[in-house]
N, C-alpha and C positions, 0 to 999 in steps of 0.2 A: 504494500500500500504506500510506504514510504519512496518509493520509488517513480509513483505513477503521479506524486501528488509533486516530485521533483521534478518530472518531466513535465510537468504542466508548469509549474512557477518558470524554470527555468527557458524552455524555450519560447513560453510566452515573454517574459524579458528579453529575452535575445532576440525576439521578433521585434519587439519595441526599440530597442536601442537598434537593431539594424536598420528599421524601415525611416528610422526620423533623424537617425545620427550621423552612423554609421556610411548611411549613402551618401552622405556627403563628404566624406571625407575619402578623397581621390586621391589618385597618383597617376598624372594621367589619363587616361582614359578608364582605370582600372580602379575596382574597389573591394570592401574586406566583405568576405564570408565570413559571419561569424557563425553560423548555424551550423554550415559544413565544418570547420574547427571544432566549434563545440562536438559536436558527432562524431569526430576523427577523436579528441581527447577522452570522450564518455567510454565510447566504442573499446579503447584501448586500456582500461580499465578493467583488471583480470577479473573483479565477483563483481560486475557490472553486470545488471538482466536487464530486460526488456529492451537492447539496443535495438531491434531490429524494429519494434512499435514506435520508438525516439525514429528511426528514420523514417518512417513511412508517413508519421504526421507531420514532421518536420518537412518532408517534399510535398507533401501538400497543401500545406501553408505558403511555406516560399514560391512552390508553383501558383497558387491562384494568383500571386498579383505579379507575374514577373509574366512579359512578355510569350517566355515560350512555355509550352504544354506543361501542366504540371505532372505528367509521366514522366520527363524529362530529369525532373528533380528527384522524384523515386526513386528511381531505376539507378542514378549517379548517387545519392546518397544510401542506398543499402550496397551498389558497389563498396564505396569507401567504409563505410561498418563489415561487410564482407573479409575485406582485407588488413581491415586494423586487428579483428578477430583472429583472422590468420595468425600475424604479425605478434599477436599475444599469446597465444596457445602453442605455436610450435619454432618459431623461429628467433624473436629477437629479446634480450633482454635488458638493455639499455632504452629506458622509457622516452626520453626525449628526444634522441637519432631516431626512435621510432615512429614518434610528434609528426618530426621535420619528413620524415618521409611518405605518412600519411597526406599527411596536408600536400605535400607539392605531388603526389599524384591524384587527391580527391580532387586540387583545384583544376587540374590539366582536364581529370573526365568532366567536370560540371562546364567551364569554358569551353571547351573543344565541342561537347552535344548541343549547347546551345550554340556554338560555333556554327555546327553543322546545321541544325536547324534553320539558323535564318538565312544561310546559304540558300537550302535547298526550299525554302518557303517566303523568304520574306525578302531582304536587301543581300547585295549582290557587295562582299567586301574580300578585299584581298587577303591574302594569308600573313603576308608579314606584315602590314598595318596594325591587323587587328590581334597577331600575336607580338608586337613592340609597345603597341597601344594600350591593350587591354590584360592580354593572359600574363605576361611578363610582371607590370605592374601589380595584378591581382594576386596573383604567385607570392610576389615581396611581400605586401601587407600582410597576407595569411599568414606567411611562416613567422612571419614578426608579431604576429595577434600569439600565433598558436605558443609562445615565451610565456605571455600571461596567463592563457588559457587552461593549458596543460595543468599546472598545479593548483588551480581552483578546482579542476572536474577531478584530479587526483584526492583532494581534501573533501570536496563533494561525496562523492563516492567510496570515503573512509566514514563519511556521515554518516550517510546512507542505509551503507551494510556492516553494519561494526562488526569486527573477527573481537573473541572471545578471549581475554586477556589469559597466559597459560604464567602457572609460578614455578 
């Protein structure tokens, strides 16, 4: 229960500070995901549950009001939970290289599908513009957010599921 009532406070904040703040504060043409962070940091979070409902509401949040389909944002945000889950279970154990490397591949699939979308449906933009302009920029913010991030969803997530103190 404590988990579902975190996911709610939590990514309803981060929906607020992204939608009013957050977007304005650019690099370029490029700006911060904090939802995808937040979700690459929860996700990565070893007695962390229900990541996979964290992403599914959270792409459909982000999708209703953003431009491209909000299947879009599904499908890139249970990727990135997909593979932070990986990345925690059998391969890495250095939690911050682990941060950095979620996030600069969550932010490549979320940019690049919407990349592809408005290619193939909407406006017609070059590849190196809009990857010097936009995914570049967008890339630097993320990894630079996900510094702060990371050890709030780590202390979160100690809240959360307290392990049982042993003497």
């Amino acid at each position: 229960m404590r988990a579902i009532i975190a996911l709610v406070i939590i990514l309803g904040l981060a929906f607020l500070v992204q939608t009013t703040i957050l977007n304005r504060v650019t690099l370029l043409n490029g700006s911060v995901d904090l939802i995808l962070v937040i979700l690459a940091a929860w996700a990565l979070q070893e007695n962390a549950r229900y990541t996979w409902i964290w992403g599914i509401v959270a792409g459909v949040v982000i999708g209703s009001i953003s431009v491209a389909p909000w299947y879009i944002y599904v499908l890139a945000y249970l990727m990135v939970i997909a593979l932070a889950r990986l990345l925690t279970h059998r391969i890495w154990q250095a939690p911050l290289l682990a941060m950095f490397a979620i996030t600069f591949t969550g932010t490549l699939i979320v940019l690049l599908s919407t990349y592809a979308y408005r290619i193939v449906f909407d406006v017609s933009l070059t590849f190196s513009s809009a990857f010097s302009q936009v995914i570049l920029p967008g890339l630097l913010l993320n990894l630079l957010l996900s510094i702060i991030i990371h050890p709030l969803m780590r202390d979160l997530a100690g809240r959360v599921y307290p392990t049982e103190m042993t003497t």
